[in-house]
Backbone atoms as SQL, in Angstrom:
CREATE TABLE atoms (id INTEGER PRIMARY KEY, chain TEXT, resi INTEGER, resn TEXT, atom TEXT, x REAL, y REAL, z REAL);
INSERT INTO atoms VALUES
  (1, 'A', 1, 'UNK', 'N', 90.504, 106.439, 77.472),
  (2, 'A', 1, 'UNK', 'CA', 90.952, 106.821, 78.797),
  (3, 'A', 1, 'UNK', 'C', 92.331, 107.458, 78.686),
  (4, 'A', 2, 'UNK', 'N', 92.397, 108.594, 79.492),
  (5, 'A', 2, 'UNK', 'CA', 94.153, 109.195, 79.264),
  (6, 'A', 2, 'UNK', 'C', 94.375, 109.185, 81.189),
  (7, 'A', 3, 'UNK', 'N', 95.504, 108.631, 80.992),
  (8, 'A', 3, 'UNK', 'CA', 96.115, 108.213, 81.885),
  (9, 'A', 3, 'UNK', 'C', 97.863, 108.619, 81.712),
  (10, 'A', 4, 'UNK', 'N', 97.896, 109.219, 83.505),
  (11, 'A', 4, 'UNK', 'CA', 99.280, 109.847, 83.444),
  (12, 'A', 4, 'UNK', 'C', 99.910, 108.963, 84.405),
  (13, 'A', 5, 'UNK', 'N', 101.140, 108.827, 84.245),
  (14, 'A', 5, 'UNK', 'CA', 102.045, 107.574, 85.024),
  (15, 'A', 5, 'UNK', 'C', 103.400, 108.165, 85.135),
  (16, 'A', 6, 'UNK', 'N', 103.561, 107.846, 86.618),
  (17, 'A', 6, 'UNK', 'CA', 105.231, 108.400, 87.753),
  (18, 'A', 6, 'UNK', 'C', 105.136, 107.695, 88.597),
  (19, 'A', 7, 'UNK', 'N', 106.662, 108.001, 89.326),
  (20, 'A', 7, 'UNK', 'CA', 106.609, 107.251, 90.081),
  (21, 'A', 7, 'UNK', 'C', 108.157, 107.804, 90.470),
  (22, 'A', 8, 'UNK', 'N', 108.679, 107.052, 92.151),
  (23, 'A', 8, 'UNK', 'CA', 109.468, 107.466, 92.704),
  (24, 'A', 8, 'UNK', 'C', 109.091, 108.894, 93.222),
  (25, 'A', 9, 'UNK', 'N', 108.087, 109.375, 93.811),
  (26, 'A', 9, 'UNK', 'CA', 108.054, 110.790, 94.127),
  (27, 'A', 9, 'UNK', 'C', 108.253, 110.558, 95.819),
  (28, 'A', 10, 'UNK', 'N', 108.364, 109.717, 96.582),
  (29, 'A', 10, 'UNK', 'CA', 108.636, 109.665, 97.960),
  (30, 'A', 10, 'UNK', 'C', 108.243, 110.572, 99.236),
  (31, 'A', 11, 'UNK', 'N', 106.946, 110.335, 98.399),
  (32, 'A', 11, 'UNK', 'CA', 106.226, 111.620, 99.422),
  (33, 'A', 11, 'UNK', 'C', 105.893, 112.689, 99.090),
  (34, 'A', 12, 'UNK', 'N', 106.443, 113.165, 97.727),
  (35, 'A', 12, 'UNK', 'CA', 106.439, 114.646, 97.664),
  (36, 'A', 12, 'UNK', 'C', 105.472, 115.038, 96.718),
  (37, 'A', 13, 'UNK', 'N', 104.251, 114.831, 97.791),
  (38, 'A', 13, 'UNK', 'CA', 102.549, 114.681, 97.195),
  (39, 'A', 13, 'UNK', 'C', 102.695, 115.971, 96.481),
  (40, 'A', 14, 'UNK', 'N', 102.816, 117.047, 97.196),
  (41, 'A', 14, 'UNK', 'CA', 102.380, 118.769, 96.364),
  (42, 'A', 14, 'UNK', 'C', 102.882, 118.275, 95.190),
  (43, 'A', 15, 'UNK', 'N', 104.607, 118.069, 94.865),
  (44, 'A', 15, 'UNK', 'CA', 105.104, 118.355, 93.531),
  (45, 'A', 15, 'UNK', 'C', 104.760, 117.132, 92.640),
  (46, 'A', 16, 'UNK', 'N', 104.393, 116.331, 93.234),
  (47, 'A', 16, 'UNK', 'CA', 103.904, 115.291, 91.765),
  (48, 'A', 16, 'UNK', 'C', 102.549, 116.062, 91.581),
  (49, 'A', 17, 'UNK', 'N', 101.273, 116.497, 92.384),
  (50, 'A', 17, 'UNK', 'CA', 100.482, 116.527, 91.955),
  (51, 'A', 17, 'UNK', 'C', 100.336, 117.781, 90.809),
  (52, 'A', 18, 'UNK', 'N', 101.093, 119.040, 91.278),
  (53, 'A', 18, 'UNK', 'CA', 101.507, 120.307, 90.589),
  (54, 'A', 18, 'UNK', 'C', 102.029, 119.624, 89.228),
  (55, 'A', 19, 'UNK', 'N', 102.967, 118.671, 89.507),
  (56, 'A', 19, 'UNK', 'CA', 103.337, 118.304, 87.744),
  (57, 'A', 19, 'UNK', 'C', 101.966, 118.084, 86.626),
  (58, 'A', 20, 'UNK', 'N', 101.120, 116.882, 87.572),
  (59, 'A', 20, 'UNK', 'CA', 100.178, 116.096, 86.870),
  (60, 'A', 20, 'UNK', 'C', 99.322, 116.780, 86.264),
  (61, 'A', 21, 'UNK', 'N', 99.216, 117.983, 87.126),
  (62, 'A', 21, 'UNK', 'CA', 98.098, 118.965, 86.571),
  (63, 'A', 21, 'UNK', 'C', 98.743, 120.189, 85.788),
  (64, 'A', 22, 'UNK', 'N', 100.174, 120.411, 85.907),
  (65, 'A', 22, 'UNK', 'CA', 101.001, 120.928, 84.256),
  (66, 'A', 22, 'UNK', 'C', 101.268, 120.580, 83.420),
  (67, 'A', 23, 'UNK', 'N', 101.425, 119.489, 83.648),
  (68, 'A', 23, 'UNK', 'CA', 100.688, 118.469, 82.288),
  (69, 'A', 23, 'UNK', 'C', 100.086, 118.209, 81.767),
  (70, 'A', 24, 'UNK', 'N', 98.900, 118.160, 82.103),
  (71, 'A', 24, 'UNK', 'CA', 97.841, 118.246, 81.659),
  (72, 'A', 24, 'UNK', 'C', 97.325, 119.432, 80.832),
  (73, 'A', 25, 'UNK', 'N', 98.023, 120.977, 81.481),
  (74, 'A', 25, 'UNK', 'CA', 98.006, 122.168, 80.670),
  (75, 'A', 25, 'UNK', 'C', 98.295, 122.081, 79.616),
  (76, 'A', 26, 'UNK', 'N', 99.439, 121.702, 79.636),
  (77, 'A', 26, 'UNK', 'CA', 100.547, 121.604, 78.845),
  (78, 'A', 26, 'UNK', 'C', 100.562, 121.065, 77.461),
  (79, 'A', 27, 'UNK', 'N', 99.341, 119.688, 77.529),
  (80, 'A', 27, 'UNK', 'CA', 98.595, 118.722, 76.956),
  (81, 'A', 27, 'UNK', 'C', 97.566, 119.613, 76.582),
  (82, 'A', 28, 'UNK', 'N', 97.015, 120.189, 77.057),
  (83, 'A', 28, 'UNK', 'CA', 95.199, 120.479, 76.565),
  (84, 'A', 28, 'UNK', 'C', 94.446, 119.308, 76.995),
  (85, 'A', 29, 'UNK', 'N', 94.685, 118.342, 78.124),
  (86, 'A', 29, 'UNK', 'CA', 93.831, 117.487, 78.076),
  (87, 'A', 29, 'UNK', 'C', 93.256, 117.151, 79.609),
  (88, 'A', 30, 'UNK', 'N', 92.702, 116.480, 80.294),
  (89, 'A', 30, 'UNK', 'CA', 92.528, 116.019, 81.857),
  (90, 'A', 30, 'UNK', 'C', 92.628, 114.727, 81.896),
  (91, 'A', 31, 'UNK', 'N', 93.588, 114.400, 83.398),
  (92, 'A', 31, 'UNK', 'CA', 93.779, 112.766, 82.825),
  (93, 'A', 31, 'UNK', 'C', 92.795, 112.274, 83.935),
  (94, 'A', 32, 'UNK', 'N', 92.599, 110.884, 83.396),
  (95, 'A', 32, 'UNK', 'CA', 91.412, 110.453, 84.035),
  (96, 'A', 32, 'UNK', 'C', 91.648, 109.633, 85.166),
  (97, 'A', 33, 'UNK', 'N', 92.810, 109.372, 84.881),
  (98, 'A', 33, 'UNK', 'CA', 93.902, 108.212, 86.343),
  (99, 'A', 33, 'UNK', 'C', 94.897, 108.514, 86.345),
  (100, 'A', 34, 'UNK', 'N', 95.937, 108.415, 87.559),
  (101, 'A', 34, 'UNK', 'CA', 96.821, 108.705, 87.726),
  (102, 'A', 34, 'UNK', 'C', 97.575, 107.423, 87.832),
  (103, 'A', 35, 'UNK', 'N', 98.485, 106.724, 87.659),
  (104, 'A', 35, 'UNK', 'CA', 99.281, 105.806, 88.112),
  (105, 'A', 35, 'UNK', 'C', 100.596, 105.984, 88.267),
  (106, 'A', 36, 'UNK', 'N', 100.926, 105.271, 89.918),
  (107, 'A', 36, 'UNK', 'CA', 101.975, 105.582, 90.003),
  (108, 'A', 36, 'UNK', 'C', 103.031, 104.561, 90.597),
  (109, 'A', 37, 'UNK', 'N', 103.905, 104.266, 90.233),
  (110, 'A', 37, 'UNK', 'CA', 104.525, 102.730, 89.741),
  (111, 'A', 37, 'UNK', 'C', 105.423, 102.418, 90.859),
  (112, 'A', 38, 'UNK', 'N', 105.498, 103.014, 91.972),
  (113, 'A', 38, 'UNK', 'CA', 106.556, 102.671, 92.904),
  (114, 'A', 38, 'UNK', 'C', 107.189, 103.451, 93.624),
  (115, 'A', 39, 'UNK', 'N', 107.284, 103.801, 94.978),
  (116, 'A', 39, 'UNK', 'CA', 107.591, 104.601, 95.810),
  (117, 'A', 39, 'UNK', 'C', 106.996, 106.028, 96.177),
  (118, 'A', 40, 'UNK', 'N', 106.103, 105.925, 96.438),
  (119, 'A', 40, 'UNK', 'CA', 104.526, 106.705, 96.506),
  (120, 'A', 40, 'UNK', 'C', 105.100, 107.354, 97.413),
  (121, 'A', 41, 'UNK', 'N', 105.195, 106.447, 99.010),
  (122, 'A', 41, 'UNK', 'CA', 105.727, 107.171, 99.958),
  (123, 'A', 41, 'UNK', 'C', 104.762, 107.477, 100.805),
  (124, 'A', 42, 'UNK', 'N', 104.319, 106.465, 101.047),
  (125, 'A', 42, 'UNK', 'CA', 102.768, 106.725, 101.947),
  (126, 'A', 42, 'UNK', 'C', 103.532, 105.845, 103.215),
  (127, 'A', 43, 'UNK', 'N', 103.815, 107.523, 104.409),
  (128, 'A', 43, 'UNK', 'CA', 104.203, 107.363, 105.642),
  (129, 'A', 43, 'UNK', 'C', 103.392, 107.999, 106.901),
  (130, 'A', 44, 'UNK', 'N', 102.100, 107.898, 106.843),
  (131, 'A', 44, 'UNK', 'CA', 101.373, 108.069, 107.869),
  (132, 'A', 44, 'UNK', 'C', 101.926, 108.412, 109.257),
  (133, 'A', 45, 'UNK', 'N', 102.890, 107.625, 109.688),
  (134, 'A', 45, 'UNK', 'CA', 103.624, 108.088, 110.824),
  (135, 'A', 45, 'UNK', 'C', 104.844, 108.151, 110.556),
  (136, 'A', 46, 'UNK', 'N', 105.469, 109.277, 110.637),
  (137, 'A', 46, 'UNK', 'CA', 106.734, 109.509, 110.226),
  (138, 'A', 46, 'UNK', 'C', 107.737, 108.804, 111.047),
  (139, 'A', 47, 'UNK', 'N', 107.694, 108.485, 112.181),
  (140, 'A', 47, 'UNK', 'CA', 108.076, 107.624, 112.987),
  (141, 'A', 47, 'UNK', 'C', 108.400, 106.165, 112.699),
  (142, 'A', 48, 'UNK', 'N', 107.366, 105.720, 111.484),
  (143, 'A', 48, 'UNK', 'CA', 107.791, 104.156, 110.948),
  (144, 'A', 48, 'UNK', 'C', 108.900, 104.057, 109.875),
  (145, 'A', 49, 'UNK', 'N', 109.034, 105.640, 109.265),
  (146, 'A', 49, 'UNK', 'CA', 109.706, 105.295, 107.861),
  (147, 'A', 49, 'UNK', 'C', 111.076, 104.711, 108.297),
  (148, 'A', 50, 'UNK', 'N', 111.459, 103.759, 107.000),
  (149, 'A', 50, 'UNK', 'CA', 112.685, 103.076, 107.157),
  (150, 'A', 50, 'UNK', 'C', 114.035, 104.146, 106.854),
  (151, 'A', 51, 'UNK', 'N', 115.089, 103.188, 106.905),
  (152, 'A', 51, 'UNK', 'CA', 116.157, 104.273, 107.235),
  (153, 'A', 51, 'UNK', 'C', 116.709, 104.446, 105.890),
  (154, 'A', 52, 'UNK', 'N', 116.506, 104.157, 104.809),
  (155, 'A', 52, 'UNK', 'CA', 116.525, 104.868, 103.614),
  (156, 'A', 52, 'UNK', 'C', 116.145, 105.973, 103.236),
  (157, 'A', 53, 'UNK', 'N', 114.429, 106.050, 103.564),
  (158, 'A', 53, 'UNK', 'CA', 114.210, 107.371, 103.543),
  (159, 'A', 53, 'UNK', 'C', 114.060, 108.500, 104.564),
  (160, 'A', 54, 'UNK', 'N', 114.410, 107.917, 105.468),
  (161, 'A', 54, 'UNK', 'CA', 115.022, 109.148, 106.899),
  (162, 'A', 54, 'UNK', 'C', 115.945, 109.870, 106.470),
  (163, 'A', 55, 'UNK', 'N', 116.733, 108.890, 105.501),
  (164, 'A', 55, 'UNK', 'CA', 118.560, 109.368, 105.666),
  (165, 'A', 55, 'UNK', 'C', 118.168, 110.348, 104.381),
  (166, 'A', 56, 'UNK', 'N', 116.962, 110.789, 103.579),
  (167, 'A', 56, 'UNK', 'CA', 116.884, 111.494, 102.330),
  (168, 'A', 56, 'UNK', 'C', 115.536, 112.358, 102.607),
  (169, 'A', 57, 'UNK', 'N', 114.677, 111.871, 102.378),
  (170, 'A', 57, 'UNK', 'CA', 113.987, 113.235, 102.065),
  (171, 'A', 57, 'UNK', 'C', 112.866, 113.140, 103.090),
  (172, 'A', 58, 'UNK', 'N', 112.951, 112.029, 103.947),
  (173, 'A', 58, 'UNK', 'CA', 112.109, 111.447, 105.151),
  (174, 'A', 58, 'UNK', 'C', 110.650, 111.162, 104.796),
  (175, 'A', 59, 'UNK', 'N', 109.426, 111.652, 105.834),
  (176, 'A', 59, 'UNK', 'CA', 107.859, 111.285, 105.379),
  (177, 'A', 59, 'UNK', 'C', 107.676, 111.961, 104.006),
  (178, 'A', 60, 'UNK', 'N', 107.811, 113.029, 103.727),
  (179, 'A', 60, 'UNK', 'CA', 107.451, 113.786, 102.653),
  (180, 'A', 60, 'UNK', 'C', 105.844, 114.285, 103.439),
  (181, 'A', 61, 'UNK', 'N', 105.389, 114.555, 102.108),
  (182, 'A', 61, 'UNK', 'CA', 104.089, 115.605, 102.498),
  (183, 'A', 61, 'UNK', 'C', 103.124, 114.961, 102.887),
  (184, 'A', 62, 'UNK', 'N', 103.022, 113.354, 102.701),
  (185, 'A', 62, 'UNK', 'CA', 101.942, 112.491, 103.261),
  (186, 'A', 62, 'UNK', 'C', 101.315, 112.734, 104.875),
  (187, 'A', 63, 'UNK', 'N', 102.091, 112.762, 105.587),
  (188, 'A', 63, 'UNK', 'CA', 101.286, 112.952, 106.613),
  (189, 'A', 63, 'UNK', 'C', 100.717, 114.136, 107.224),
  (190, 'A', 64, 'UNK', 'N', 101.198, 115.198, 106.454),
  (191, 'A', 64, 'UNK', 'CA', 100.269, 116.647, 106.104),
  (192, 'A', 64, 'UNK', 'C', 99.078, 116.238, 105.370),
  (193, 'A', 65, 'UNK', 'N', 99.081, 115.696, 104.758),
  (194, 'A', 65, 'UNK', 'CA', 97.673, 115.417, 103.623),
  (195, 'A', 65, 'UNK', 'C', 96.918, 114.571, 104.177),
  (196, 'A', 66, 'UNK', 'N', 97.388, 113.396, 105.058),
  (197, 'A', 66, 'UNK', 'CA', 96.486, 112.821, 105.511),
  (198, 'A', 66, 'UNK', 'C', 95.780, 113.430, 106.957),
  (199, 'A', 67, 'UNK', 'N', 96.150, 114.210, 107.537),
  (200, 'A', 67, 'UNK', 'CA', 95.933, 114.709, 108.642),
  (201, 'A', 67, 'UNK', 'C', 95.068, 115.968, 108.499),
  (202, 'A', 68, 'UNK', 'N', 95.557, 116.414, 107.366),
  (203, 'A', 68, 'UNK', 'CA', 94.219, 117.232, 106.758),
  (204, 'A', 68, 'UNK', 'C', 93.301, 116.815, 105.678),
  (205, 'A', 69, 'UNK', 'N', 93.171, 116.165, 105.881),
  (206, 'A', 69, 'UNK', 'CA', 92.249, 114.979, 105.156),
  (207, 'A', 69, 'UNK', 'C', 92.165, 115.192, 103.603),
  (208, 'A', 70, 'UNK', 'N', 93.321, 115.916, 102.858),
  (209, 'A', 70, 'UNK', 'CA', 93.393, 116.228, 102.126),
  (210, 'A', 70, 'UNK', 'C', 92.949, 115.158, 100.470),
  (211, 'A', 71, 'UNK', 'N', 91.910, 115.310, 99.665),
  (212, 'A', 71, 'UNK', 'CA', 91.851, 114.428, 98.530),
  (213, 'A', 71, 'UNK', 'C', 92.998, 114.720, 97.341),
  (214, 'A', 72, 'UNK', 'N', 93.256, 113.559, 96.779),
  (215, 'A', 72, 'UNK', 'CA', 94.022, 113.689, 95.175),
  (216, 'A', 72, 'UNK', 'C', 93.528, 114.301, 94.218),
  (217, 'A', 73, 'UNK', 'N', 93.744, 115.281, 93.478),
  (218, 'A', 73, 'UNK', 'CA', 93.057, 116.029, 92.429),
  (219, 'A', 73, 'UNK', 'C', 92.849, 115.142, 91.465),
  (220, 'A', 74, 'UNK', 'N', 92.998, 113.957, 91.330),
  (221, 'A', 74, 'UNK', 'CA', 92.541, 112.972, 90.195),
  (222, 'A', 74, 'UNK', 'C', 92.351, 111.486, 90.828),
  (223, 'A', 75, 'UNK', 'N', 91.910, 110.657, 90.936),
  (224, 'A', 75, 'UNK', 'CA', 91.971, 109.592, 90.876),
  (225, 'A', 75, 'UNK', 'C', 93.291, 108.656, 90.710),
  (226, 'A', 76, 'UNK', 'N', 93.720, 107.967, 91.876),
  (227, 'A', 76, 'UNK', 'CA', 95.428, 107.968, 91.413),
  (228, 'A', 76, 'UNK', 'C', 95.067, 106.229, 91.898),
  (229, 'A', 77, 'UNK', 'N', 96.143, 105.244, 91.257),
  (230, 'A', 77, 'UNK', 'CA', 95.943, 104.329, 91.932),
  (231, 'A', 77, 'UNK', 'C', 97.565, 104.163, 92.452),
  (232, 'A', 78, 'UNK', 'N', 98.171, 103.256, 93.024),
  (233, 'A', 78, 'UNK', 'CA', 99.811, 102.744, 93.005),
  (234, 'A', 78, 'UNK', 'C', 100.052, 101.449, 93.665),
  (235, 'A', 79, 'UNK', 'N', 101.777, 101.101, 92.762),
  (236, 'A', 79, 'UNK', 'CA', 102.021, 100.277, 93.197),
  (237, 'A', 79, 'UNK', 'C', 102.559, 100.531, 94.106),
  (238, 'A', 80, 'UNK', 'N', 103.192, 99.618, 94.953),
  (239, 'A', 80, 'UNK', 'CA', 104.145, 100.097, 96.034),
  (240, 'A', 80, 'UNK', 'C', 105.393, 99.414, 95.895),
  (241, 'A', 81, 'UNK', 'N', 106.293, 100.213, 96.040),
  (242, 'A', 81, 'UNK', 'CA', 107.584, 100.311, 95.976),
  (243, 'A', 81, 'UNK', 'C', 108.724, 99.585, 97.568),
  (244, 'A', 82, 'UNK', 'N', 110.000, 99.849, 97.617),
  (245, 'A', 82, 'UNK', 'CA', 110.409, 99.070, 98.534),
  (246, 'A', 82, 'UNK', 'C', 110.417, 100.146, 99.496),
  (247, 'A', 83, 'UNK', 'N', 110.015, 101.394, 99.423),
  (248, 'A', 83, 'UNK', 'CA', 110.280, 102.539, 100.325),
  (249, 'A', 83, 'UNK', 'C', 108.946, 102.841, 100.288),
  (250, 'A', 84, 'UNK', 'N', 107.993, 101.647, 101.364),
  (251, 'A', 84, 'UNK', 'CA', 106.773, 102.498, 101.723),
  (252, 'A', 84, 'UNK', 'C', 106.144, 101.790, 103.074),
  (253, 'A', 85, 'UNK', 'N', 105.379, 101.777, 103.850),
  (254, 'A', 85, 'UNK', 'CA', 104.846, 101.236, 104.764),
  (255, 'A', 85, 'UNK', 'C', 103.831, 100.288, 104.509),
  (256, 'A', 86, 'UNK', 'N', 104.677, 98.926, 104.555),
  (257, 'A', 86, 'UNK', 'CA', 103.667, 97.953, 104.074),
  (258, 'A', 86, 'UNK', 'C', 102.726, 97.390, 105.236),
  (259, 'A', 87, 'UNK', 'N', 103.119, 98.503, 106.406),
  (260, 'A', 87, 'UNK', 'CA', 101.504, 97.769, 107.406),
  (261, 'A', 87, 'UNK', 'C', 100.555, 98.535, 107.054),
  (262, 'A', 88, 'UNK', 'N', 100.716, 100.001, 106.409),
  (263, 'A', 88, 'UNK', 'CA', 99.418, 100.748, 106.827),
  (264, 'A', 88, 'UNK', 'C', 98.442, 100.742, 105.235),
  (265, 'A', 89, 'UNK', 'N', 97.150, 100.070, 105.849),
  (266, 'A', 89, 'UNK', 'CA', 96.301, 99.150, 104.358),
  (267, 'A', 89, 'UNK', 'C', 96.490, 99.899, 103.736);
């Protein structure tokens, strides 16, 4: 199994995913999971995020992606970090 692992991207779905998959170029290879270790940044309503990440880079691209029902180009799983919305499952 090849498996690629980040973390801290705070939303900023496009540019982690653009990395994962230049990496993968980059590699010659396709990874089969993504993991990503903390601060994902999954803010569904931009309205809940805490004031850490208001005061920086705010929702990020999550609630574009979820609203366009957008899928992950790989299979990603994550942990969650202290900068994420721990009501929404």
């Amino acid at each position: 199994m090849i498996l690629c692992a980040g973390g801290d991207i705070h939303g900023a779905l496009d540019r982690f995913y653009e990395d994962v998959l230049g990496f993968e170029a980059a590699l010659g290879v396709r990874f089969e999971w993504v993991l990503h270790v903390g601060d994902f940044g999954v803010w569904p309503d931009p309205k809940r995020i805490d004031r850490a990440t208001r005061d920086h880079e705010g929702a990020g691209d999550f609630p574009g992606w979820l609203a366009a029902g957008r899928a992950v180009p790989r299979p990603t799983v994550f942990i969650k970090g202290n900068h994420e919305d721990f009501a929404f499952p």
